[in-house]
VMD Tcl script that draws the C-alpha trace (Angstrom):
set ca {
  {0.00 0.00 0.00}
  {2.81 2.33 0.51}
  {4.40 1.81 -2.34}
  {1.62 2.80 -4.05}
  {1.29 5.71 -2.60}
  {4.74 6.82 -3.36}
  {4.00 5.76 -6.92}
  {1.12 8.08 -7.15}
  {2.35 10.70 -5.43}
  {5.43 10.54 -7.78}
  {3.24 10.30 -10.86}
  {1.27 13.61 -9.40}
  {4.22 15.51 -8.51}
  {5.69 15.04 -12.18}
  {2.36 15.93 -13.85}
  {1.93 19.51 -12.08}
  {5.91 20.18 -12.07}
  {5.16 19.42 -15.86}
  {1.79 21.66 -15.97}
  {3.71 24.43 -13.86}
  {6.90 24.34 -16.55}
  {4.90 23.98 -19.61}
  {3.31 26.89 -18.53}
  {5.95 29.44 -17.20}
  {8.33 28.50 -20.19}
  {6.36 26.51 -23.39}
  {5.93 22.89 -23.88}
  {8.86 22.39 -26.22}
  {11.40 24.72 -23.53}
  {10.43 22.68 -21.13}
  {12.88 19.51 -20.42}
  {12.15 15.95 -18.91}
  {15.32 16.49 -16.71}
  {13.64 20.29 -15.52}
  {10.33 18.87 -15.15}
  {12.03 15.85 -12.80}
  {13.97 18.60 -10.94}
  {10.96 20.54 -10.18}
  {9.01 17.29 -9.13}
  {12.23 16.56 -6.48}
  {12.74 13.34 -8.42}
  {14.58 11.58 -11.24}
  {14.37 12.18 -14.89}
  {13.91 8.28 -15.49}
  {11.03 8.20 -13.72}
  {8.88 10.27 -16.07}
  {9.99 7.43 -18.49}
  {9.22 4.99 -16.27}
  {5.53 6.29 -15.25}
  {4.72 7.69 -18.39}
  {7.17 6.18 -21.26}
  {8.06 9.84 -22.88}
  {7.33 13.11 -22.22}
  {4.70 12.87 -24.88}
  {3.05 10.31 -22.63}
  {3.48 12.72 -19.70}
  {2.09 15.87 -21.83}
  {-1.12 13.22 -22.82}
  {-1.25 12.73 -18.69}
  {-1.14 16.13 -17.90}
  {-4.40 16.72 -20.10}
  {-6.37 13.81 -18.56}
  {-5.22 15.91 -15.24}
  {-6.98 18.77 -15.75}
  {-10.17 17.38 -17.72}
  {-10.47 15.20 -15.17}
  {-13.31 17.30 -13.87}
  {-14.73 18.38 -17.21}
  {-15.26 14.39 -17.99}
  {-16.81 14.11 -15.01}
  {-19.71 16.71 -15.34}
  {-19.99 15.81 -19.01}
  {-21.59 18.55 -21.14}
  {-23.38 15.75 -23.64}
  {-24.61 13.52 -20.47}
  {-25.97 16.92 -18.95}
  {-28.18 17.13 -22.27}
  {-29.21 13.32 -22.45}
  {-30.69 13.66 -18.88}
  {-32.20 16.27 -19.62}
  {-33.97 16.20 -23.03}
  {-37.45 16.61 -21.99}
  {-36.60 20.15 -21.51}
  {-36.11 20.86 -25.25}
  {-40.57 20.17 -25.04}
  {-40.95 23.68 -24.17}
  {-39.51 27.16 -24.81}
  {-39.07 27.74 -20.71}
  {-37.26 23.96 -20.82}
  {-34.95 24.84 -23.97}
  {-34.38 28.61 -21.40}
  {-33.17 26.65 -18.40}
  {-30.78 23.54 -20.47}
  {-29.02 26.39 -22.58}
  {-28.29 28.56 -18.85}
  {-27.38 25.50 -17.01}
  {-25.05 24.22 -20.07}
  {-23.43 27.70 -20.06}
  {-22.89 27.61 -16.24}
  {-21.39 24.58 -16.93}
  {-18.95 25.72 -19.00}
  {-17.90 29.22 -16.96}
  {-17.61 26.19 -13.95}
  {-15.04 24.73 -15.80}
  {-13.19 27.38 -17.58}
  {-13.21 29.60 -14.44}
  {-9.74 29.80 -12.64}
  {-8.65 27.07 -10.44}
  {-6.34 28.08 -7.31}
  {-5.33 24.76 -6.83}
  {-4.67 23.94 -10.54}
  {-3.80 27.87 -11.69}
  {-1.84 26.73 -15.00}
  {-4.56 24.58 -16.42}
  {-6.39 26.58 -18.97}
  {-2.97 28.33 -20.07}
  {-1.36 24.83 -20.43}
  {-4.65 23.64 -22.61}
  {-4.38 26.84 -24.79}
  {-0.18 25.77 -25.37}
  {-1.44 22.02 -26.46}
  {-3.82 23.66 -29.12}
  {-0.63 25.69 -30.15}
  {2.40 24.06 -30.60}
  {1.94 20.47 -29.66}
  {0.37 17.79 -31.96}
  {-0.29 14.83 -29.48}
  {-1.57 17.19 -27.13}
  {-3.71 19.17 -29.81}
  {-5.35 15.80 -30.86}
  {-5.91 14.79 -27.65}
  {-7.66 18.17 -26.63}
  {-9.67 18.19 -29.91}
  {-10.40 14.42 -28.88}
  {-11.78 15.31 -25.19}
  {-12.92 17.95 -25.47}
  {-13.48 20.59 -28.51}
  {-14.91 17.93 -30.98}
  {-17.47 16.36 -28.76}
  {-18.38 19.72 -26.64}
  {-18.62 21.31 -30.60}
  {-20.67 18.83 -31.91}
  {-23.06 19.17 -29.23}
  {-23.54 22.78 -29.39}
  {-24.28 22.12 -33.13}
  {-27.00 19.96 -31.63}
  {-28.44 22.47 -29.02}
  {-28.76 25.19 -31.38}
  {-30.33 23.15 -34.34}
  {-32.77 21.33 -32.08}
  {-33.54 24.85 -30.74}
  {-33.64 27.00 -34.06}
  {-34.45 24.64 -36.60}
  {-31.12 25.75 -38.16}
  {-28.72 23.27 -39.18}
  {-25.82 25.52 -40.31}
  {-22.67 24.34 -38.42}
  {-21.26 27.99 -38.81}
  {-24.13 29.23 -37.26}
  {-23.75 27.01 -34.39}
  {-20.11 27.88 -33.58}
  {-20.45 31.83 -34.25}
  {-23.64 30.87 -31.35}
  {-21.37 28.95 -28.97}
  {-18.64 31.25 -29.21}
  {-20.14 33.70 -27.85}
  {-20.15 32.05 -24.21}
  {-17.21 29.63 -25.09}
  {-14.73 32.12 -26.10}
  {-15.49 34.85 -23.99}
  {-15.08 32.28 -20.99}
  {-11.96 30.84 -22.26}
  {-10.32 34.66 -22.95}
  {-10.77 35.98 -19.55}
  {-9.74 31.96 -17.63}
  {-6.80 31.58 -19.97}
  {-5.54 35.46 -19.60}
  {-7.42 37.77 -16.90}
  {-4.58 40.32 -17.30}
  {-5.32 40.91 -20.87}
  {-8.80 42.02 -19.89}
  {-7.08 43.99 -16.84}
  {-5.30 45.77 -19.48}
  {-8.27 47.29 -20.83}
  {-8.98 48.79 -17.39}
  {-6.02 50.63 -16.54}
  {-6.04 52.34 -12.85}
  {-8.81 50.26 -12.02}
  {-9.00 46.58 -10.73}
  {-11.52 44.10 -11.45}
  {-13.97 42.65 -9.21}
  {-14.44 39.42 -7.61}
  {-17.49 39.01 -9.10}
  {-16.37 40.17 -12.75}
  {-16.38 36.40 -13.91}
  {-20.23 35.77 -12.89}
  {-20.96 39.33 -14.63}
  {-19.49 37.68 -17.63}
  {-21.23 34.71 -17.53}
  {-24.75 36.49 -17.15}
  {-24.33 39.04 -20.01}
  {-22.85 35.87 -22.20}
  {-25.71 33.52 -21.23}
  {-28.60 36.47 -22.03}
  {-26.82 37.15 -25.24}
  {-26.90 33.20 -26.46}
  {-30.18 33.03 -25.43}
  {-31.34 36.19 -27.10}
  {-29.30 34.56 -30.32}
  {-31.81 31.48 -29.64}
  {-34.63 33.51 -29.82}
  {-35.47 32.41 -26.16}
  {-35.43 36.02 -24.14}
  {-36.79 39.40 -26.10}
  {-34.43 41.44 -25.19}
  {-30.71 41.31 -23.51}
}
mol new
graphics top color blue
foreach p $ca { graphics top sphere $p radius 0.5 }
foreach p [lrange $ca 0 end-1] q [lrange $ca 1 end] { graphics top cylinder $p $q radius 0.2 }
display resetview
């Protein structure tokens, strides 16, 4: 049992000295021996654990998805599809699937170089690009696609994204790089609650797009 332990704690430490590195310098700066430094441990063990630091970037992502997987945007929707009956139904799936995302996206003190690290695999770094587009962009795209055509009675995919984007990206900006929106405020800090504020004037606006408020 203790062994064990030590192996998972080992395998942890590696993954966020990895996620920490990959951050502050850039997947391809960052070296197995620095990344086995910062875990206080030796650079054959991220072979040993992970088999390359490919396998280590692919562990990583599973890291920090981890939760996303768990509160699965699609399995939201499938236990939920009797509120796409009714235009108060369709009102309350598109807010909670929104809230959903902000949840995700939103910064995580104990995990602070997660989105930044995601952004870097999209980037510069096939395996992990792949592996993000597997987990989450293609299925999380192709159900937005769904939402809004079920909704609308639209079935243009360009549509769709221009629609999701307008929660999805806004979300993503602010998680991935708060101090670009900081920038914008000079002399002035943001609040607390800027994040929420975001996530209400994104969620009216998507469901104004959907035709499911009057006005914004």
């Amino acid at each position: 049992m203790a062994n064990y332990e030590t192996s998972e704690n080992t395998k942890r430490a590696l993954i966020i000295a990895a996620g920490q590195l990959f951050t502050d310098r850039g997947i391809e700066a960052s070296s197995i021996r620095a990344i086995a430094e910062r875990a206080g441990t030796d650079s054959s063990m991220i072979k040993y654990y992970f088999g390359s630091k490919d396998g280590l970037i692919s562990a990583a992502i599973d890291f920090v998805i981890k939760p996303w997987e768990s509160r699965s945007l699609t399995g939201y929707v499938r236990e939920n599809e009797h509120l796409f009956a009714t235009k108060d139904g369709q009102r309350q799936l598109v807010t909670e699937l929104i809230s959903l995302c902000f949840e995700y996206m939103a910064p995580d003190p104990k995990i602070p170089w997660k989105n930044t690290f995601l952004m870097q695999c999209t980037q510069h770094n096939h395996i992990g690009l792949q592996r993000v587009l597997d987990k989450i962009v293609i299925p999380d795209s192709t159900l937005f696609i769904e939402v809004f055509s079920r909704i609308t009675g639209n079935e243009d995919a360009e549509s769709a994204h221009c629609w999701s984007l307008t929660f999805t990206g806004a979300a993503f900006l602010f998680a991935c790089n708060p101090a670009l929106i900081q920038m914008a405020h000079p002399g002035k800090l943001l609040s607390p609650s800027f994040y929420r504020r975001l996530q209400h004037f994104c969620t009216n606006e998507a469901l104004w797009a959907l035709g499911l408020i009057d006005n914004k």
